[in-house]
BALUM-42301 format. One record per residue: residue number from 1; chain; y, z, x of N, C-alpha, C, CB in turn. Coordinates in nm, 2 decimals. Glycine has a CB too. Layout:
// residues N
> gulum  torke  nnorth  nup  neast  canorth  caup  caeast  cnorth  cup  ceast  cbnorth  cbup  cbeast
> NUM  A  Y  Z  X  Y  Z  X  Y  Z  X  Y  Z  X
...
This chain:
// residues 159
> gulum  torke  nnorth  nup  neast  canorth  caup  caeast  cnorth  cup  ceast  cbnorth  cbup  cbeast
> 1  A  11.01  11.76  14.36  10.97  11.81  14.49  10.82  11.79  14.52  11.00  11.96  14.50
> 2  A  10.77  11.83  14.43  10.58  11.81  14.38  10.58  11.67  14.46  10.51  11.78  14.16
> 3  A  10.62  11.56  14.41  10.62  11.42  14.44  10.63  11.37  14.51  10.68  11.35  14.40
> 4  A  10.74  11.40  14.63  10.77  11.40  14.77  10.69  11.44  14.88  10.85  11.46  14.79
> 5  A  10.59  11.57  14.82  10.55  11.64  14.88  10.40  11.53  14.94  10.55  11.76  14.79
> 6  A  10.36  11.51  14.77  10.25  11.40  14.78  10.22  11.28  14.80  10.21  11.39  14.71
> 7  A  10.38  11.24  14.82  10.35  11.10  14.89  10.39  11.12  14.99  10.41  10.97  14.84
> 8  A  10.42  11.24  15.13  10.41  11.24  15.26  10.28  11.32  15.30  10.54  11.29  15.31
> 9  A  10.17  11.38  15.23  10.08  11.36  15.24  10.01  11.25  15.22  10.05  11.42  15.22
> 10  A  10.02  11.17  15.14  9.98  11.06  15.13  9.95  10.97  15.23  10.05  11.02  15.06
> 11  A  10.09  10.98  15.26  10.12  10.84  15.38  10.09  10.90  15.46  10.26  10.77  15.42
> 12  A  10.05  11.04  15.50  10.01  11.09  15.62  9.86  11.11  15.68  10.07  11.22  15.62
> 13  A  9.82  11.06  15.53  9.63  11.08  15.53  9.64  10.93  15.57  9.52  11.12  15.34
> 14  A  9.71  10.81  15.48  9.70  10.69  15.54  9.70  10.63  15.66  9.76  10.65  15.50
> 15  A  9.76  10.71  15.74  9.84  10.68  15.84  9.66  10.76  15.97  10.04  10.79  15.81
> 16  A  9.71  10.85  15.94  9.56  10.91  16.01  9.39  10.80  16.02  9.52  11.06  15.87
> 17  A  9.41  10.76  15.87  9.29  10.67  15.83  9.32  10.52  15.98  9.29  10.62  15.61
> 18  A  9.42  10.50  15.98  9.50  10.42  16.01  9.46  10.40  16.15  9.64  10.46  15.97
> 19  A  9.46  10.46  16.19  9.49  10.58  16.33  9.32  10.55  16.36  9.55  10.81  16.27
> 20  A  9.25  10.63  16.31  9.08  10.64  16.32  9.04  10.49  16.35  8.99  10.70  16.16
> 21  A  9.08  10.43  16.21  9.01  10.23  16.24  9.06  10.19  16.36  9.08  10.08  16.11
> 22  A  9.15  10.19  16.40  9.21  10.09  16.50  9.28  10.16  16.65  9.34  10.00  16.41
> 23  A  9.13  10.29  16.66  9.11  10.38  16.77  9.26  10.41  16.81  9.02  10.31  16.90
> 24  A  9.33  10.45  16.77  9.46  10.51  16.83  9.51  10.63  16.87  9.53  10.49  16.75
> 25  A  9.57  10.62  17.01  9.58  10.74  17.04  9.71  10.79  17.02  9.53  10.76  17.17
> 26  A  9.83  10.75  16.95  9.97  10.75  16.95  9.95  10.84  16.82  10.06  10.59  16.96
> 27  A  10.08  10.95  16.84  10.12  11.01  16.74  10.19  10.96  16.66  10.17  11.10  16.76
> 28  A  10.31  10.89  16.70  10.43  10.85  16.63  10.41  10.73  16.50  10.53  10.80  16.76
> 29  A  10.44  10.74  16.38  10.41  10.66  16.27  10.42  10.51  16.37  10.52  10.70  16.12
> 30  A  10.52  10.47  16.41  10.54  10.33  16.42  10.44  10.30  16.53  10.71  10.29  16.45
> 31  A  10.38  10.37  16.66  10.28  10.35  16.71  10.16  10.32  16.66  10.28  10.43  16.76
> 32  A  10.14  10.39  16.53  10.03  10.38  16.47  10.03  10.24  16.44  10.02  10.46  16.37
> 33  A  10.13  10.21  16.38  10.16  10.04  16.32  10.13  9.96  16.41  10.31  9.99  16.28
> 34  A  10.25  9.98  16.51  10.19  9.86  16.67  10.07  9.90  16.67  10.26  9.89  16.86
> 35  A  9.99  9.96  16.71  9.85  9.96  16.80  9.75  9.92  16.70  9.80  10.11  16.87
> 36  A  9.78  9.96  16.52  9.73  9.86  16.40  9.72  9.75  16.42  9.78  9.85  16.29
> 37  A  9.84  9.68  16.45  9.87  9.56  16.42  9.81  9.48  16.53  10.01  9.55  16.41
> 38  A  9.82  9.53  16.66  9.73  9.46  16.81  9.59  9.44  16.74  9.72  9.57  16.99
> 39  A  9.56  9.59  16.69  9.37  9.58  16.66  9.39  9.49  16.56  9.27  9.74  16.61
> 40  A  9.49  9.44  16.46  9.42  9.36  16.35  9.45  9.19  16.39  9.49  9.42  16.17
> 41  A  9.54  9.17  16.51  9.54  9.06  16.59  9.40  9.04  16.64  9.64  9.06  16.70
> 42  A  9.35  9.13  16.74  9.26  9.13  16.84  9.11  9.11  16.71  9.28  9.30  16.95
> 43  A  9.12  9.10  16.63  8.98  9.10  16.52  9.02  8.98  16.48  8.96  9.23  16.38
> 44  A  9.13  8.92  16.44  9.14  8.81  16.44  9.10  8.66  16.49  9.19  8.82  16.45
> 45  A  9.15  8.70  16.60  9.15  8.62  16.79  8.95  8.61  16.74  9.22  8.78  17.01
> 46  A  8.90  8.77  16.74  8.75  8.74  16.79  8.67  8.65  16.65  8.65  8.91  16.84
> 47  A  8.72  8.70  16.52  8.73  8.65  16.40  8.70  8.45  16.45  8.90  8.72  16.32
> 48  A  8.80  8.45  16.43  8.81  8.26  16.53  8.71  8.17  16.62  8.91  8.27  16.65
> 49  A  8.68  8.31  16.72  8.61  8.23  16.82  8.49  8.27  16.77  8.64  8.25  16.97
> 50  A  8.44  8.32  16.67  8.30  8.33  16.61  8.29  8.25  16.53  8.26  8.45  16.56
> 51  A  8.39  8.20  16.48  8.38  8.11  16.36  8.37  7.97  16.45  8.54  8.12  16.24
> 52  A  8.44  7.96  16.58  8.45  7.79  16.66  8.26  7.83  16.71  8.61  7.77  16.86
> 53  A  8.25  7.94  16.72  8.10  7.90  16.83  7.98  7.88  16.68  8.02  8.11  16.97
> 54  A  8.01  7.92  16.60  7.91  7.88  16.47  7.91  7.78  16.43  7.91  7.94  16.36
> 55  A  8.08  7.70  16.43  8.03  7.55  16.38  7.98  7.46  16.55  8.19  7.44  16.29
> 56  A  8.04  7.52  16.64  7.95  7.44  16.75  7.83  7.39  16.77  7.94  7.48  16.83
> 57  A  7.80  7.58  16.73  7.61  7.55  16.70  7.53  7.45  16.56  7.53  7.72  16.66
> 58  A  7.64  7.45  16.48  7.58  7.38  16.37  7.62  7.24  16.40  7.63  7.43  16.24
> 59  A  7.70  7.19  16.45  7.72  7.09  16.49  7.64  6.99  16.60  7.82  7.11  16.51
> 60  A  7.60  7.07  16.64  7.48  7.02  16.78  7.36  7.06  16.73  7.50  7.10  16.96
> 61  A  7.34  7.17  16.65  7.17  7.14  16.56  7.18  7.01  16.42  7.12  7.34  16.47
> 62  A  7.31  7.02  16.38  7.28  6.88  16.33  7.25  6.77  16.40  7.36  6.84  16.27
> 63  A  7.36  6.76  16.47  7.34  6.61  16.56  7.20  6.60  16.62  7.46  6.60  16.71
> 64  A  7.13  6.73  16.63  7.00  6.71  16.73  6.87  6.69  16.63  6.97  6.88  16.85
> 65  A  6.92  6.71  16.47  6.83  6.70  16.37  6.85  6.56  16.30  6.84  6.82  16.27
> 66  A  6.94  6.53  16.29  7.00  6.38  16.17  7.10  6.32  16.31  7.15  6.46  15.95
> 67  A  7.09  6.24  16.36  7.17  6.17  16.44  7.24  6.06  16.40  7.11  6.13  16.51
> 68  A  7.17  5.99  16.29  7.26  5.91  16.22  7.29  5.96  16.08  7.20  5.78  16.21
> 69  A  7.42  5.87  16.02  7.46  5.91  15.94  7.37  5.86  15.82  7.58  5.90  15.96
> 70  A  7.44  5.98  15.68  7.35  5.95  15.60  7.40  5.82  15.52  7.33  6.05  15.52
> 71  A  7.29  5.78  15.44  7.36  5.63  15.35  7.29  5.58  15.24  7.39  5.49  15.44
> 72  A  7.37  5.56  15.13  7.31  5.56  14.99  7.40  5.42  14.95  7.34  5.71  14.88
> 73  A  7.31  5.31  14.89  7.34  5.20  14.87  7.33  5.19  14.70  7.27  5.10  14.96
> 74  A  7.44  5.23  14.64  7.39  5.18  14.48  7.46  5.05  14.43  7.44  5.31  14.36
> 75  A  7.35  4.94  14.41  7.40  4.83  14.32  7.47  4.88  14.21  7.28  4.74  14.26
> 76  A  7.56  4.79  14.18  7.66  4.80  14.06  7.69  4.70  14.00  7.77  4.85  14.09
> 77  A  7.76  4.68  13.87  7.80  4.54  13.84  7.90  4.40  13.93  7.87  4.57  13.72
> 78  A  7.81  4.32  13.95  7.84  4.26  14.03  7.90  4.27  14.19  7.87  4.22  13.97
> 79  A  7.86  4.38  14.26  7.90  4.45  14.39  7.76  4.57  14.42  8.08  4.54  14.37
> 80  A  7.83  4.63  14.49  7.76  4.72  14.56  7.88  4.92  14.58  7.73  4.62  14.74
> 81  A  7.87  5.01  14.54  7.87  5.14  14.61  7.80  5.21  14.67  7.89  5.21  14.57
> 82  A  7.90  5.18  14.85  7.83  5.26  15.00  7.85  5.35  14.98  7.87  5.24  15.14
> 83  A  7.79  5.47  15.05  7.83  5.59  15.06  7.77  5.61  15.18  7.80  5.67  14.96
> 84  A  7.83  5.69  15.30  7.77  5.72  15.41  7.84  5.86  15.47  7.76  5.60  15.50
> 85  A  7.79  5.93  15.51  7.86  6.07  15.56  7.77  6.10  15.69  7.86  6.22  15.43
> 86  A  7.86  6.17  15.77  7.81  6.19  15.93  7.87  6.36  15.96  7.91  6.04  16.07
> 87  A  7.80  6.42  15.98  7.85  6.58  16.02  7.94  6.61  16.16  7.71  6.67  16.03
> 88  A  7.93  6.44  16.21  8.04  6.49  16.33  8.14  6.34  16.31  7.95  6.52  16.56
> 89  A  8.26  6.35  16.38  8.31  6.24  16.42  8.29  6.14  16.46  8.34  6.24  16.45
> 90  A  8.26  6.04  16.40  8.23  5.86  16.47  8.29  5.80  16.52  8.20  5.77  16.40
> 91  A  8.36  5.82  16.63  8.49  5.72  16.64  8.44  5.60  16.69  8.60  5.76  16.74
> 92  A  8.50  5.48  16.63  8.46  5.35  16.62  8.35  5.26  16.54  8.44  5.33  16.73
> 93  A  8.29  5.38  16.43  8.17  5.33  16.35  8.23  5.24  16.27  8.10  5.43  16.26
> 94  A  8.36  5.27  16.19  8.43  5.17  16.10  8.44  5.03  16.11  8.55  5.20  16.09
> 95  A  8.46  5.06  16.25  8.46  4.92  16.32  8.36  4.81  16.27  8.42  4.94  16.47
> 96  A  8.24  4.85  16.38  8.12  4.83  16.29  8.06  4.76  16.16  8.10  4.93  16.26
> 97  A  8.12  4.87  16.07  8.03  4.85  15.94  8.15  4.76  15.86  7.97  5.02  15.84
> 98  A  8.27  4.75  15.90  8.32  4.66  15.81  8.32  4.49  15.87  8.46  4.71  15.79
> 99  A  8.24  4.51  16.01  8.21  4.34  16.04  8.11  4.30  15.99  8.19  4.30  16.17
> 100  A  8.00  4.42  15.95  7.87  4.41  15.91  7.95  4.35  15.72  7.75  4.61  15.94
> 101  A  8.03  4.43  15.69  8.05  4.40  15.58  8.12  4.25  15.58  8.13  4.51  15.52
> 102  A  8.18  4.20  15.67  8.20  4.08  15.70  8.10  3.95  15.68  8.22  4.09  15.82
> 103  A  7.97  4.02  15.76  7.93  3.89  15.77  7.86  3.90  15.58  7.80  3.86  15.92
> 104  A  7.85  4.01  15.57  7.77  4.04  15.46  7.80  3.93  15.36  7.79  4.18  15.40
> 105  A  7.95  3.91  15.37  8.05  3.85  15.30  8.11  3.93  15.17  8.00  3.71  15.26
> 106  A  8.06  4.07  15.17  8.11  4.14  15.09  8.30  4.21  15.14  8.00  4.24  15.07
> 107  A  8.33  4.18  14.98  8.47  4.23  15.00  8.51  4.36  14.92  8.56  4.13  14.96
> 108  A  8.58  4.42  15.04  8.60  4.55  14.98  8.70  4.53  14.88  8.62  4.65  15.07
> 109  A  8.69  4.64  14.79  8.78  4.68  14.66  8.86  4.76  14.69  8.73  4.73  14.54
> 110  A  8.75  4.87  14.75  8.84  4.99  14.70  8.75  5.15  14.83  8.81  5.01  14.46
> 111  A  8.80  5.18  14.90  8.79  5.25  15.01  8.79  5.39  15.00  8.89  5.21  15.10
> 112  A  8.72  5.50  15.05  8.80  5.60  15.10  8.72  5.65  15.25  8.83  5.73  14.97
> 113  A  8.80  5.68  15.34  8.74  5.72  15.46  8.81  5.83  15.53  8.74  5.61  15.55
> 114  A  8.71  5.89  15.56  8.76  6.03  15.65  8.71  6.01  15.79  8.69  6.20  15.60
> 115  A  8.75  6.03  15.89  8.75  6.06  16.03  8.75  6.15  16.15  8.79  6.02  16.04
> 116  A  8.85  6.29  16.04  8.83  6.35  16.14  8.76  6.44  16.20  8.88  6.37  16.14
> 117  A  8.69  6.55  16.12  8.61  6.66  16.17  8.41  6.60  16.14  8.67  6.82  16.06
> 118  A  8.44  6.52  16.06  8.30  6.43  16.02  8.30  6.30  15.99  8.24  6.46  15.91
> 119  A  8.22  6.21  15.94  8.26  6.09  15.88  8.20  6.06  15.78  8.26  5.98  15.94
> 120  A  8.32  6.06  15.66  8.27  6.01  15.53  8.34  5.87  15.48  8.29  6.13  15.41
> 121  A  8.23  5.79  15.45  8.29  5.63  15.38  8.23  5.61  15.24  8.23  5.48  15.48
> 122  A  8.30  5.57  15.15  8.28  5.54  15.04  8.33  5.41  15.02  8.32  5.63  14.96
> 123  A  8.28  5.33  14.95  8.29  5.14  14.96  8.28  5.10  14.86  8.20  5.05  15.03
> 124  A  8.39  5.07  14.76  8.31  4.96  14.61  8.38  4.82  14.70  8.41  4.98  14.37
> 125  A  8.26  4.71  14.69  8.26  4.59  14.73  8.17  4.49  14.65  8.23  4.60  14.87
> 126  A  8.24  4.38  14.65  8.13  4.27  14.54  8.11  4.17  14.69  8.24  4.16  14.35
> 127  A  8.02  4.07  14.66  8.02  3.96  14.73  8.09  3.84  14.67  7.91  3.93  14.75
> 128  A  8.13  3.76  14.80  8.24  3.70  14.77  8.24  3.55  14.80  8.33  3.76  14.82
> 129  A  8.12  3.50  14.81  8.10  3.37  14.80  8.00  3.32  14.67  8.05  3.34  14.95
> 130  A  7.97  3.21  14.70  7.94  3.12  14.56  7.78  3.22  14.50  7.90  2.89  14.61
> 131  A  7.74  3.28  14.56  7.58  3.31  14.52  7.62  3.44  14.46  7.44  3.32  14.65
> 132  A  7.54  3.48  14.38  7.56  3.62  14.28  7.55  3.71  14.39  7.44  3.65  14.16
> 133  A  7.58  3.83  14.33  7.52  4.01  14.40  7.40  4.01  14.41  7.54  4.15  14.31
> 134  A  7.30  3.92  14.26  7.19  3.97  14.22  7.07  3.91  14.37  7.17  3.89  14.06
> 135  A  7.14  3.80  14.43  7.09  3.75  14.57  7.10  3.85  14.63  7.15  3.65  14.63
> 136  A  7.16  3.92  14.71  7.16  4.03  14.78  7.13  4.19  14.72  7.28  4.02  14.84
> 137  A  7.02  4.19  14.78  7.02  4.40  14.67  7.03  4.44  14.77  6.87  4.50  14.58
> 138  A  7.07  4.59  14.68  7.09  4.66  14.80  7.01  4.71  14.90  7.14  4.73  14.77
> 139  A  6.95  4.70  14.91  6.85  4.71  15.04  6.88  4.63  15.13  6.70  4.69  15.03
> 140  A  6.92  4.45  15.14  6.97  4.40  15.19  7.09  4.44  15.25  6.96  4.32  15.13
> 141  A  7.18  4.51  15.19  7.31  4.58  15.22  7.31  4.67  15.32  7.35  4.64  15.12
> 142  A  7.18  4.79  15.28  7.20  4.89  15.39  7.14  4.87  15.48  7.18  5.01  15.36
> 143  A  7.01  4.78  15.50  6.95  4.73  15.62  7.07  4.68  15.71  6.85  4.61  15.59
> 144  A  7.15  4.59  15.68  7.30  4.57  15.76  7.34  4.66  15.79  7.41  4.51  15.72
> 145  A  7.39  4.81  15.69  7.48  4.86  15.75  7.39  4.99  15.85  7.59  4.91  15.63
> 146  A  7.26  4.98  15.84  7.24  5.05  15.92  7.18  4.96  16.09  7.15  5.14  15.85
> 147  A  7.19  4.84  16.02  7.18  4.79  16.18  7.35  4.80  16.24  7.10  4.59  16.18
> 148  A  7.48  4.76  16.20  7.58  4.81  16.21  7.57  4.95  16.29  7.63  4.82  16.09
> 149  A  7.52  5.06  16.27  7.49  5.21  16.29  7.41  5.22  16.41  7.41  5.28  16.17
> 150  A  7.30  5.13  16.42  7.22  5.07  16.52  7.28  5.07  16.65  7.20  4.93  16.48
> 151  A  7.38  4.95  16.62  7.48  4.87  16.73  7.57  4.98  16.75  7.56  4.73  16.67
> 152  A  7.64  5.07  16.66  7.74  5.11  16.70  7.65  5.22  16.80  7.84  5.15  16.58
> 153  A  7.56  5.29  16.80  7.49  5.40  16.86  7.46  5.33  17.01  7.35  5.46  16.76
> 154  A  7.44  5.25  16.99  7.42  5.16  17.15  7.51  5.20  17.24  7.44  5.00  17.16
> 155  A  7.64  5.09  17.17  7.74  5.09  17.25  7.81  5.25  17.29  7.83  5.00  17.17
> 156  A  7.80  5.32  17.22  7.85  5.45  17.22  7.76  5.53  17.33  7.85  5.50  17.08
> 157  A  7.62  5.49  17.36  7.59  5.57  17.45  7.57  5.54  17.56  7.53  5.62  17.43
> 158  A  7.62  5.39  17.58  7.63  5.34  17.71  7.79  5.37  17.77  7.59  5.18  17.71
> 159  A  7.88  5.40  17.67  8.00  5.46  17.81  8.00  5.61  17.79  8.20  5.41  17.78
């Protein structure tokens, strides 16, 4: 009996606490629940749109701080690893940097690229005509791929 007793006070203090957080004016247990459950939607919902307006702002104080993306050219045995990352979406940079890698005459190996919420490229590529890597350093490399970045920022802000 003891036991019963204390877990419907229990659930009744819970329920009360319940009641207080999520301003409720309903007596009835299951009221309590619904009008919980709206308040723990409605914290959600605002939960979200605080979270969309913070990366907005971070997203446009980046773009207004670093405009271009970043890029690290490490020579390697006989090739090159690109690395470049951008804090917003590039659409059409790829384009770009793999004509640049064209003329470069470097061929890619081995890829990985993201596109959607930022842009990250990673590139193992050797060169692929008769003259060594050791002819091209990398500085030669990212001077291209940032004239690539160059070009692509043109075109992009003329439409």
């Amino acid at each position: 009996m003891v036991s019963k007793v204390q877990k419907r006070a229990s659930v009744s203090k819970k329920l009360q606490s319940l009641r207080s957080i999520s301003n409720s004016h309903a007596h009835s247990k299951t009221s309590i629940i619904l009008d919980a459950s709206k308040y723990i939607q409605d914290l959600k919902r605002k939960l979200e749109q605080m979270n969309q307006e913070i990366i907005a702002a971070a997203r446009s104080s980046s773009a207004a701080q670093n405009p271009f993306p970043q890029l690290k050219v490490e020579p390697r045995e006989g090739g090159f690893l690109i690395k470049m990352f951008a804090e917003r979406s590039c659409s059409g940079l790829l384009v770009f940097i793999l004509e640049a890698f064209e003329e470069l005459g470097l061929d890619v190996h081995q890829a990985r690229v993201s596109c959607s919420n930022n842009f990250l490229l990673e590139v193992v590529g050797t060169i692929n005509d008769n003259r060594s890597a050791d002819q091209k350093d990398a500085q030669a490399v990212k001077e291209a791929v940032l004239q690539a970045i160059q070009n692509w920022s043109e075109v992009t802000q003329q439409e």
